[in-house]
ZAFI-604569 format. One record per residue (C-alpha): residue in one letter; chain; x, y, z. Coordinates in steps of 0.05 Angstrom, whole numbers. Each point is the difference from the previous one (the first is absolute). Example, Ala and Ser with C-alpha at 12.3 -4.5 7.8 and 13.67 -1.06 7.14 Angstrom:
<rs>
['a','A',[246,-90,156]] ['s','A',[27,69,-13]] 
</rs>
This chain:
<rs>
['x','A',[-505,1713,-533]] ['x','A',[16,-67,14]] ['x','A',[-8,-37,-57]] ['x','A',[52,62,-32]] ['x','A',[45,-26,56]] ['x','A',[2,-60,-22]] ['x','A',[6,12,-76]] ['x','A',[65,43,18]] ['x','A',[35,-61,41]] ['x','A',[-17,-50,-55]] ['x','A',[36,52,-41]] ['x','A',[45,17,49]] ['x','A',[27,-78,-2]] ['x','A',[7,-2,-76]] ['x','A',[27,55,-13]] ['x','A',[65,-37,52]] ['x','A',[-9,-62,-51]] ['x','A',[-52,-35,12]] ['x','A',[38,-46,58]] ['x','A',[-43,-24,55]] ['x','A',[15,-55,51]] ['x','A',[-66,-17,28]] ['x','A',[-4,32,58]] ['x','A',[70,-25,17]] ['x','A',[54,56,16]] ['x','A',[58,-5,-60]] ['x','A',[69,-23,6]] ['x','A',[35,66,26]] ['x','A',[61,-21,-40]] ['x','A',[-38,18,-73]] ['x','A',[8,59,-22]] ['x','A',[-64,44,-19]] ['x','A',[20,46,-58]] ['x','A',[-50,43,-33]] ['x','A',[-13,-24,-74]] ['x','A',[12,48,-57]] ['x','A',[-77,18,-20]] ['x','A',[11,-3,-70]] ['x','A',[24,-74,15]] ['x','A',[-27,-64,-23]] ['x','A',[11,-22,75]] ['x','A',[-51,48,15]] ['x','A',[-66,-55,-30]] ['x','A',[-27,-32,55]] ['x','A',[-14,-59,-62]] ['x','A',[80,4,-1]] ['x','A',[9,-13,72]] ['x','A',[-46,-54,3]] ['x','A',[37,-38,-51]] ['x','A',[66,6,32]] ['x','A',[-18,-28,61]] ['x','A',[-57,-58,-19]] ['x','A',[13,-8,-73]] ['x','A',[52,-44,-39]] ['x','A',[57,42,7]] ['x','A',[37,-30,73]] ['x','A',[13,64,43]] ['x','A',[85,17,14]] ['x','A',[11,-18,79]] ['x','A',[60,6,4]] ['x','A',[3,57,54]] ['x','A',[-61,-12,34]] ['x','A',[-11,-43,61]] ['x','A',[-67,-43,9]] ['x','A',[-63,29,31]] ['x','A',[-63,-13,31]] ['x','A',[-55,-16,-52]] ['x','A',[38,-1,-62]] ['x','A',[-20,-41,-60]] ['x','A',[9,-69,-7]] ['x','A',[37,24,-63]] ['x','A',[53,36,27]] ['x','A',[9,-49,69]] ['x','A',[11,-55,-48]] ['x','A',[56,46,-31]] ['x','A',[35,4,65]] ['x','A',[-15,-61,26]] ['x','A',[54,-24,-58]] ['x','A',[56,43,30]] ['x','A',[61,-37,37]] ['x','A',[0,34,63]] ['x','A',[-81,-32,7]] ['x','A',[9,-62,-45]] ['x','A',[63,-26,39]] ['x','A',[-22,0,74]] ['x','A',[-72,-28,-29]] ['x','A',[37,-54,-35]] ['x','A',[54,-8,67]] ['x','A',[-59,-13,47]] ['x','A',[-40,-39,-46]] ['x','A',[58,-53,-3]] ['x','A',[20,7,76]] ['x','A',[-77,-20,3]] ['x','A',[14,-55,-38]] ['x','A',[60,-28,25]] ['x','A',[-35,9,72]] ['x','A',[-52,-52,-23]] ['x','A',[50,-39,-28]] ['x','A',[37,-6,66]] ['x','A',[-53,-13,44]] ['x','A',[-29,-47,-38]] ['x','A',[80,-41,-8]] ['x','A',[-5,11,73]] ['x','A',[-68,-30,18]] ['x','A',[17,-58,-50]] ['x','A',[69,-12,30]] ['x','A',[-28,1,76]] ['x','A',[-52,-48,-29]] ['x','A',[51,-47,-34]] ['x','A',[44,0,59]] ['x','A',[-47,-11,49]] ['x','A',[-5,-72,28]] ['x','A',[-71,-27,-6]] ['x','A',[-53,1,51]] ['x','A',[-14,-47,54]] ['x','A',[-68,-30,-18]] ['x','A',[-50,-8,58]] ['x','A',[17,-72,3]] ['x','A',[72,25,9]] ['x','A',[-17,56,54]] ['x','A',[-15,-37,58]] ['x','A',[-13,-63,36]] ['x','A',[-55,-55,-16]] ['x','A',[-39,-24,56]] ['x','A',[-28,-75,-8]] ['x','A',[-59,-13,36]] ['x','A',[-32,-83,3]] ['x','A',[-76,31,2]] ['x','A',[-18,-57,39]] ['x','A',[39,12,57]] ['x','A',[1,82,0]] ['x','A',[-64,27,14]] ['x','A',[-71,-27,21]] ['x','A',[-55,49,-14]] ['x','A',[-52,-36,11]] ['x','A',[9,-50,53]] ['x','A',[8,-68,-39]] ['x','A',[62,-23,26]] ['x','A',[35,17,-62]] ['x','A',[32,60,-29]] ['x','A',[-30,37,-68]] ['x','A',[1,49,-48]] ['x','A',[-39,54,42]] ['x','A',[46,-9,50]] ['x','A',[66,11,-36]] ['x','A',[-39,74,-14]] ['x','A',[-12,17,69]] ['x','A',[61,-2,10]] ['x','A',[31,43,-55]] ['x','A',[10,62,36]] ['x','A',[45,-44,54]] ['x','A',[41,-28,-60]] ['x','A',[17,73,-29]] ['x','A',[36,17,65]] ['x','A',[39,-58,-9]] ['x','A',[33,49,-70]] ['x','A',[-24,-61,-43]] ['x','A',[-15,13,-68]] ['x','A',[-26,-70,-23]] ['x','A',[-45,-52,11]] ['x','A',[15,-68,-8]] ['x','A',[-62,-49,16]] ['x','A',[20,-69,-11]] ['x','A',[-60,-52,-33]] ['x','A',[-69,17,14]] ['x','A',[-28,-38,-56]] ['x','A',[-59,-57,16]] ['x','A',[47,-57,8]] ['x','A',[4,-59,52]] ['x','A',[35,9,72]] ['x','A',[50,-43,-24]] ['x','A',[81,30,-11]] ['x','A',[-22,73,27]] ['x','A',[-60,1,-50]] ['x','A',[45,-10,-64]] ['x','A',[-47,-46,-32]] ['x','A',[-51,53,-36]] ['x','A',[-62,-29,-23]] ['x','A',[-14,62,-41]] ['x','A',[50,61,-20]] ['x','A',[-54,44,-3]] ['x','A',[-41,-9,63]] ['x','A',[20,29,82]] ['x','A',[-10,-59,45]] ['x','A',[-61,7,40]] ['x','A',[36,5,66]] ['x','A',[35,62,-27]] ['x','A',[-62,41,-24]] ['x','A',[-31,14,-67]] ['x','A',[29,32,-63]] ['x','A',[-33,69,24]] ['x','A',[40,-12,55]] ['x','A',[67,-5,-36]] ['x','A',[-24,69,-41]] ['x','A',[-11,37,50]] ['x','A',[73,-18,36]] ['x','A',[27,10,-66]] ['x','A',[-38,80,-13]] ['x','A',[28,2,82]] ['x','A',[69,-11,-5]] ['x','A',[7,33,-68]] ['x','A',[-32,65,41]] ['x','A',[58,-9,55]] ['x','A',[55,12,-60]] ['x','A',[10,-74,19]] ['x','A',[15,-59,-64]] ['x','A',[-23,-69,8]] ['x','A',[25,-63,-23]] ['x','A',[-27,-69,0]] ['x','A',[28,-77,-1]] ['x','A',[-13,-36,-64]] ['x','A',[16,-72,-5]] ['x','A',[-9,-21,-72]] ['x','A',[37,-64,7]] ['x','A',[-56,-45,28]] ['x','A',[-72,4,20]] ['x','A',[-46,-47,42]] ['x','A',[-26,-63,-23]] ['x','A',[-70,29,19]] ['x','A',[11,52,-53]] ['x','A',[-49,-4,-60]] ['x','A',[57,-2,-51]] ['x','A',[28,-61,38]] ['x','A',[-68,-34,-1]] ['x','A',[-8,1,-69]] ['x','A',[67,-19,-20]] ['x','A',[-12,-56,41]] ['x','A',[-63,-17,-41]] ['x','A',[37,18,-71]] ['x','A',[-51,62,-8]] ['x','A',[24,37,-62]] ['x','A',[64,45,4]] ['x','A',[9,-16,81]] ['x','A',[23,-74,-23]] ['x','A',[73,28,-1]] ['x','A',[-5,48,59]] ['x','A',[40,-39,39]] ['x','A',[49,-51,-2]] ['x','A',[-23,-74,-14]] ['x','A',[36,-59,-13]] ['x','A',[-12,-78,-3]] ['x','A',[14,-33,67]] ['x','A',[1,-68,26]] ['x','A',[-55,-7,54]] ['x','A',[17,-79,33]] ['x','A',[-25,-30,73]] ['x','A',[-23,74,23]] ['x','A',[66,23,-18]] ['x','A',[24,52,-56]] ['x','A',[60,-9,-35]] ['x','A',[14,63,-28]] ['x','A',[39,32,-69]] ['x','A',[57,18,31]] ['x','A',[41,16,73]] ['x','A',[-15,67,-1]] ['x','A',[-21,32,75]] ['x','A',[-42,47,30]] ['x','A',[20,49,42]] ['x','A',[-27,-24,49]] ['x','A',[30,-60,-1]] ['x','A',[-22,-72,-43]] ['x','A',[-26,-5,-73]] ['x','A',[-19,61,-40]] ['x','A',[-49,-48,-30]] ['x','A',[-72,-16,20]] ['x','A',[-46,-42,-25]] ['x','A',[-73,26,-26]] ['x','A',[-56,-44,-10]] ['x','A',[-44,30,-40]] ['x','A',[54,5,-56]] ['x','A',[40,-61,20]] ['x','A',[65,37,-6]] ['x','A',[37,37,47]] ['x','A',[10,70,3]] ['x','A',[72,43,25]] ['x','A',[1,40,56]] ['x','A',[59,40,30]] ['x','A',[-28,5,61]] ['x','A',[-67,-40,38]] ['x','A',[-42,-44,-45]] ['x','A',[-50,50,14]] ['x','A',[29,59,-50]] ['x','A',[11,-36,-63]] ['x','A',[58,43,-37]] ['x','A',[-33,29,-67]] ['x','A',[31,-8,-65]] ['x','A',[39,65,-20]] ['x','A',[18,-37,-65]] ['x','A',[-77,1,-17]] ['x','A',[-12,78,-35]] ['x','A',[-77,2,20]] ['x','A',[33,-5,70]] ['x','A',[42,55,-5]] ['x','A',[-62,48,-34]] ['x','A',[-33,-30,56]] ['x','A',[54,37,55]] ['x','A',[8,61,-42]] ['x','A',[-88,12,8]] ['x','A',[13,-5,72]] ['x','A',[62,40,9]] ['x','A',[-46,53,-45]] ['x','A',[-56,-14,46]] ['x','A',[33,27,63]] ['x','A',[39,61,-30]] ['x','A',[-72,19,-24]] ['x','A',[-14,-1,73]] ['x','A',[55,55,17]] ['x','A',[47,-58,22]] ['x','A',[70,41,2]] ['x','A',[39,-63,-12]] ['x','A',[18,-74,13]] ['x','A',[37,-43,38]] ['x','A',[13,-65,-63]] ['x','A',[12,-61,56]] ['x','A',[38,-66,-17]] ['x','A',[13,25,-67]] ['x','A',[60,-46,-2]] ['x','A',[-51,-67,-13]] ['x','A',[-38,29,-56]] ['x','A',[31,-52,-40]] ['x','A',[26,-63,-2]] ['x','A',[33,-48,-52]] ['x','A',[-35,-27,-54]] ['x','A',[39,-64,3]] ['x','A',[-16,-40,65]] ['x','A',[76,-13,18]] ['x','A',[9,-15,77]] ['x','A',[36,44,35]] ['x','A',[71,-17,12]] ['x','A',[7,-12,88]] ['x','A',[50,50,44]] ['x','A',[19,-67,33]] ['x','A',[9,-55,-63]] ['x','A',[16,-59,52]] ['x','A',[-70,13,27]] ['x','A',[-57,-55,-7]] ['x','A',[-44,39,-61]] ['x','A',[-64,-24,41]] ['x','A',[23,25,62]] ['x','A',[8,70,-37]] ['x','A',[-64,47,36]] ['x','A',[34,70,22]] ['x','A',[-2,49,-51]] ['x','A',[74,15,18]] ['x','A',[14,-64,-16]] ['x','A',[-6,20,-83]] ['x','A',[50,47,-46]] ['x','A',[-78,36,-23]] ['x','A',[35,11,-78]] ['x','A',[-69,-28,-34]] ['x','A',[-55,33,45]] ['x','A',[28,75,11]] ['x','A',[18,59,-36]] ['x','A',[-3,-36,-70]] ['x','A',[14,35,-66]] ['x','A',[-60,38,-10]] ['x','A',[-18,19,69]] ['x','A',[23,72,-8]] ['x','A',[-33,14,-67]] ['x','A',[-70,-14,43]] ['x','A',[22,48,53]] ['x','A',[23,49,-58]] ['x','A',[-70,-11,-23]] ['x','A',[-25,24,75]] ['x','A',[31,56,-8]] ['x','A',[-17,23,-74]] ['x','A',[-78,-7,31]] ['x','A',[14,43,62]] ['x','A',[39,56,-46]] ['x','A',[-71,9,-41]] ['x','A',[-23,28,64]] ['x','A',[64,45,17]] ['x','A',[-17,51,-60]] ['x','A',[-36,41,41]] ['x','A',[50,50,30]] ['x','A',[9,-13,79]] ['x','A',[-31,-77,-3]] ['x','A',[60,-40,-21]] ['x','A',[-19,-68,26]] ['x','A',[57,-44,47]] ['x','A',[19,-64,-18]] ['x','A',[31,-50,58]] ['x','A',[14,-64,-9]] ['x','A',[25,-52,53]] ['x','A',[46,-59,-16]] ['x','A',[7,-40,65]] ['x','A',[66,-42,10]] ['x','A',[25,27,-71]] ['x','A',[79,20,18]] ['x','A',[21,67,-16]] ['x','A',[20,-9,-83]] ['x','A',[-75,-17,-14]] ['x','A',[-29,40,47]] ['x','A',[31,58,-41]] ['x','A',[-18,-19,-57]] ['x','A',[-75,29,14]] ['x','A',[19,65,-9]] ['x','A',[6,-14,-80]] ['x','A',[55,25,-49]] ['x','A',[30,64,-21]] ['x','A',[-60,8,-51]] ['x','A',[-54,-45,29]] ['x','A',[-37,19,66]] ['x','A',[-29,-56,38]] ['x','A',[-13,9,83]] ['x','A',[21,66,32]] ['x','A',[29,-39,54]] ['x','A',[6,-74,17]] ['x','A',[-26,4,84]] ['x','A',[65,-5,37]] ['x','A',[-21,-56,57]] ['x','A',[77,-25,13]] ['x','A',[3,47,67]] ['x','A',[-62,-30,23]] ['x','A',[27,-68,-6]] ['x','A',[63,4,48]] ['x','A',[-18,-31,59]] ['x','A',[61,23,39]] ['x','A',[12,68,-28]] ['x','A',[81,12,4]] ['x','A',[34,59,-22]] ['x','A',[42,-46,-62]] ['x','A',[-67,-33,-18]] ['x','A',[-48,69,-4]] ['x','A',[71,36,-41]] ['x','A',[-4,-65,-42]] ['x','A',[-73,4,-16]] ['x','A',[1,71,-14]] ['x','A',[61,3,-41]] ['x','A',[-22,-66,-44]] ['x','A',[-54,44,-15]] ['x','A',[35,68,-19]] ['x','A',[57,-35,-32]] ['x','A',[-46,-42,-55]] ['x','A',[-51,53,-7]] ['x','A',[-6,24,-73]] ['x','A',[20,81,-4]] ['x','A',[-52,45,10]] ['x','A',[-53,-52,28]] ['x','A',[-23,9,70]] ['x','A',[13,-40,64]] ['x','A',[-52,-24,63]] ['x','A',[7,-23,60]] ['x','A',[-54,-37,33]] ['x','A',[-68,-20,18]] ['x','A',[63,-8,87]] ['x','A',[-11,-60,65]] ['x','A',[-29,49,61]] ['x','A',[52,0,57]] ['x','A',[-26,7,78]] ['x','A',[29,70,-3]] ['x','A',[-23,33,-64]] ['x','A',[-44,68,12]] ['x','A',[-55,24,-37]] ['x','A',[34,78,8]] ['x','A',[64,-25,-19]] ['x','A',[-24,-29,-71]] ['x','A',[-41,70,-8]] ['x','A',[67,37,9]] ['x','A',[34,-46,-45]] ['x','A',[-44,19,-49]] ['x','A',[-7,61,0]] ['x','A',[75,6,-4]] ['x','A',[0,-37,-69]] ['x','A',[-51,39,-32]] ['x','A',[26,56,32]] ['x','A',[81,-8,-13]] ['x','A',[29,-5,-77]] ['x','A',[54,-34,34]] ['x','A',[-37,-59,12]] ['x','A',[-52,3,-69]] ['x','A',[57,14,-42]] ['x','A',[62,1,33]] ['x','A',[69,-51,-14]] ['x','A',[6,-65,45]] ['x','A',[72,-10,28]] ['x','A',[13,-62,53]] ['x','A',[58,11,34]] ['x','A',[-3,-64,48]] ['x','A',[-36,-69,19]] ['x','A',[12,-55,48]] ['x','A',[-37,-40,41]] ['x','A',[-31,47,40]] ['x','A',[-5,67,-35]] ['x','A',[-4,38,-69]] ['x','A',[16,74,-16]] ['x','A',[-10,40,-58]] ['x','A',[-11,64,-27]] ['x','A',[-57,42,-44]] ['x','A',[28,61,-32]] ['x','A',[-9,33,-65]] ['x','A',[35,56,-34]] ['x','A',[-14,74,9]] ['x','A',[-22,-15,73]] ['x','A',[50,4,57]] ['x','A',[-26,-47,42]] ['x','A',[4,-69,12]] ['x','A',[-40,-52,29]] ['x','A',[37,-54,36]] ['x','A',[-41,-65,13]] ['x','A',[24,-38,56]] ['x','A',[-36,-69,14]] ['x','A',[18,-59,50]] ['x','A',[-34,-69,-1]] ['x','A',[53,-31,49]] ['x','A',[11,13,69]] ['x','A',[27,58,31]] ['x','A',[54,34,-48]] ['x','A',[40,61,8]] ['x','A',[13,35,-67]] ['x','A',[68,41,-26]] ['x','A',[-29,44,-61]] ['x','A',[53,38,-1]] ['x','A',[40,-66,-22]] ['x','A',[-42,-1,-59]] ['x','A',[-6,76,-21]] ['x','A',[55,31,17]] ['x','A',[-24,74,-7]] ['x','A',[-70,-14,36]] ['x','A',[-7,54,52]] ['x','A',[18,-23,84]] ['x','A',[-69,11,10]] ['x','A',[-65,-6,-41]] ['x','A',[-76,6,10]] ['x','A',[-45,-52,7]] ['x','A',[-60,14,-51]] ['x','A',[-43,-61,23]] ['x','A',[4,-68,45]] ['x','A',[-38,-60,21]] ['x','A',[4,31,70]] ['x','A',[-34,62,-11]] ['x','A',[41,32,68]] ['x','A',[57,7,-41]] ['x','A',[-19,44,-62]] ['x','A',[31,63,-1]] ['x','A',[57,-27,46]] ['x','A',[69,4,-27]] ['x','A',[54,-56,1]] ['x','A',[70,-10,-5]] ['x','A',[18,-31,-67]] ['x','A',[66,-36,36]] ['x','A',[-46,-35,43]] ['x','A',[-70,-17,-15]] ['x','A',[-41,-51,45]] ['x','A',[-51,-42,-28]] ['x','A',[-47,-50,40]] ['x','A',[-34,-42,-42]] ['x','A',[-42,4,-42]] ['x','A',[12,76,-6]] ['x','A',[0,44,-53]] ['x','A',[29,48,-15]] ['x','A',[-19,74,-58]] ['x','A',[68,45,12]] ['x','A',[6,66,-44]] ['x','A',[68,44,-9]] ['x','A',[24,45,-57]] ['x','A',[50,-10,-42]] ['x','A',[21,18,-76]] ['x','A',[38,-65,4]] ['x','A',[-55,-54,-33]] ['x','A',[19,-75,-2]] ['x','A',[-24,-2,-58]] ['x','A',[53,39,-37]] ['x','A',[63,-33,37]] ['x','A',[36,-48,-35]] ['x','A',[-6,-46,56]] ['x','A',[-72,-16,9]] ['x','A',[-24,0,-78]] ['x','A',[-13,-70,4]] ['x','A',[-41,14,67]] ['x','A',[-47,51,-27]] ['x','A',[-61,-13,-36]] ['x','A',[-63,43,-30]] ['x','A',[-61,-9,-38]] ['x','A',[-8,57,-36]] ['x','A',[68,54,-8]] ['x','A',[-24,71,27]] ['x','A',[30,62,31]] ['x','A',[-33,57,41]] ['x','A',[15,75,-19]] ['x','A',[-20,37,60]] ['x','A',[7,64,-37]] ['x','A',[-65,-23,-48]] ['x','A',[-24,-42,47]] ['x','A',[-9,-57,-55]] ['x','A',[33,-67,-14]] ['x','A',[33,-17,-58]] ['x','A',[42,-64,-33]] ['x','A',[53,25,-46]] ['x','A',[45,-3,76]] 
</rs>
């Protein structure tokens, strides 16, 4: 019976034409008509060629259904009212890329660049001799300056700066290396120096080391064989013929030492005498020899193998000196020539900063950018130029297209004796005024006063890292004399200004209202050197300063220096940026 059943459905459904959805209910909206029996429409064969065969079924009336052929969604898939909102969104979709992409590319281009890490905070310079004893010697070391690294990341620095280490002589703060590649026994051992290195990379701490390629010690193997004419070291320093008479040498010239008398000294062993810039017992090498400069670039390799982050390049300026052996013409010309000892005495044109001398430090840096491939290691170049005034001390930042030292060290603060209000504005605005654009400024290595703090240098920190004002903000002065200097830190898309009030003179009572007109009556103070009075407010008519007191004030304004005609020759910046508070990004198209 049920097998009959069956047999009279399967006829039941052919006999309606043969159309079956798979299980699927049909589109209501088709019509079923009964065929005419004596029809062809009646073959199941028929049917089955009008819907999978050649022949493309008429859809004109009918809407799309669940499990239809590929066939026949193909045919609708063709039809405007699908083929236009596919195409709509498939172009929104790509103009949506497009955009984003513009977008990510424009914040990108706009954006100023990065500080690096040597630009991100402040370098702490430690004489290892004098820091830390670790084991009981009398003299600092190596293991010492890492027992104390957690105490130096409290202090918000961010790199270390030891100064020579190297095995050298006592003599001139251990300047006189007797070998590049060696830590002076009272320090520690190489292992030593690795593990401070692994230590301070694994405090998010950088380190950077002195270098002093312009000399090395007489007791230094290279000098010893130059002194015996052994091979390639004949040249590695500077020899000439001298006359040796009654004890007494005469030597090639009148150039100095820096220390004061000849530059010249006379060497038995090779019966000539040798040029030194500073004691007779660092003999300067010869930079004009290229095995010597190989010779510095293996070392300089030697340490950034090491995980040095950097160097400090010392008296870079007397890496060369004339060929010709010219004396050097007197500051006083009605003084007796043989009475002429103090360096000072000298114009130095023959014996510093020569033609040449910044190719070699180019050179330091080409070396030291091998090493800064590596995403995250870029390696710091310093280099110092004692006594150099402020034309060629800029000058060691390179050209436009040629990178030489990130920063010359900026030691002119340290060397004011009697720090004044016009003589600290004067040093810093030498400095901001002759600084190429886009280069970066320091402020050093400063003389400890009786009342300095240990919490107030944390909090000054922590404010710079802290504040864009003060990483990337404008500089405005808006007075100096005698006693006191003011200026501002502001920078646009932030309302708020930092006022900087400093006195070096005796007690001074301040008007800043005289010199910002729409400064609010009364603003906050954000820090002091006496800690009693952050948070206080004072009156901007009348602000009291004792001395030596400084002074962080903060107001808001919309009014920036910067942009007034007035003080556009008193504002300076490194690198142009804006803050958009709305992204929360900085960018330099301001």
């Amino acid at each position: 019976m049920a097998e009959d059943k069956g047999k009279r459905d399967s006829i039941g459904m052919s006999m309606k034409g043969g159309r079956t959805n798979n299980g699927f209910v049909q589109n209501e909206d088709i019509l079923e008509t009964d065929p005419d029996p004596g029809s062809p429409e009646d073959s199941p064969q028929h049917n089955a060629v009008d819907i999978f065969g050649p022949a493309e079924p008429d859809v004109k009336d009918v809407r799309p259904y669940a499990g239809m052929p590929k066939e026949v969604l193909f045919r609708f898939s063709g039809q405007a009212r699908y083929r236009v909102p596919r195409e709509i969104l498939f172009w929104l979709t790509v103009a949506s890329v497009l955009v984003l992409t513009g977008a990510t590319i424009g914040i990108i281009a706009i954006s100023p660049k990065c500080l690096d890490w040597w630009q991100a905070g402040p370098m702490y310079r430690i004489y290892p001799r004098s820091f830390k004893d670790s084991d009981k010697d009398g003299n600092g070391d190596l293991k010492g300056i890492q027992d104390k690294l957690d105490y130096i990341t409290t202090l918000n620095i961010k790199t270390l700066w030891i100064t020579s280490f190297y095995k050298s002589s006592l003599k001139d703060f251990r300047h006189g290396v007797e070998d590049f590649r060696e830590i002076d026994p009272i320090f520690g051992t190489m292992k030593n120096f690795e593990n401070l290195v692994a230590a301070i990379h694994d405090k998010g701490l950088k380190l950077i080391i002195d270098f002093i390629p312009n000399h090395t010690s007489d007791k230094h193997t290279w000098f010893q064989w130059s002194r015996n004419r052994t091979g390639k070291y004949t040249d590695y320093y500077i020899w000439h013929d001298c006359t040796r008479a009654n004890g007494k040498t005469i030597p090639p010239n009148n150039w100095l030492s820096v220390y004061g008398n000849s530059s010249w000294h006379f060497d038995e062993v090779r019966n000539q005498c040798y040029f030194h810039q500073f004691t007779k017992e660092q003999p300067d090498l010869n930079f004009r020899n290229p095995d010597v400069q190989e010779e510095i670039k293996e070392i300089i390799q030697f340490w950034l193998s090491k995980g040095v982050d950097g160097f400090s390049f010392d008296a870079v300026q007397f890496l060369l000196e004339a060929k010709h052996l010219r004396d050097e013409a007197q500051v006083n010309k009605n003084q007796i020539p043989d009475t002429v000892t103090h360096y000072s005495e000298l114009y130095h044109d023959f014996t510093t900063t020569q033609v040449g001398m910044h190719d070699i430090v180019r050179s330091f840096r080409q070396t030291m950018d091998q090493y800064s491939r590596e995403p995250g290691r870029y390696r710091f170049m310093g280099t110092e130029a004692h006594g150099e005034n402020i034309a060629k001390t800029m000058m060691y930042y390179g050209l436009p297209f040629i990178q030489e030292a990130d920063f010359p060290f900026n030691s002119y603060l340290g060397k004011l004796d009697m720090p004044s209000g016009n003589s600290v504005f004067e040093v810093i605005t030498s400095w901001m005024e002759n600084m190429p654009e886009g280069k970066w400024p320091n402020w050093m290595v400063q003389k400890t006063q009786p009342r300095s703090a240990l919490k107030l240098y944390q909090e000054l920190s922590l404010l710079h890292a802290n504040e864009l004002l003060l990483s990337r903000g404008w500089f405005c002065y808006l007075r100096n004399d005698n006693h006191s200097v003011v200026y501002t830190r502001e920078l646009d898309g932030i309302d708020r200004v930092f006022l900087m009030v400093l006195n070096f003179g005796d007690l001074s009572l301040l008007n800043l209202k005289e010199m910002i007109s729409d400064i609010p009556t009364r603003v906050r103070i954000r820090l002091s050197t006496n800690s009693a009075y952050k948070g206080r407010e004072v009156d901007t008519h009348a602000i009291t300063l004792d001395k030596g007191e400084g002074l962080i004030l903060e107001y808001n304004t919309r009014n920036l220096l910067h942009h007034q005609t007035a003080f556009q020759d008193r504002c300076f910046v490194s690198n142009r940026a804006c803050y958009s508070s709305v992204l929360n990004i900085l960018y330099s198209l301001c």
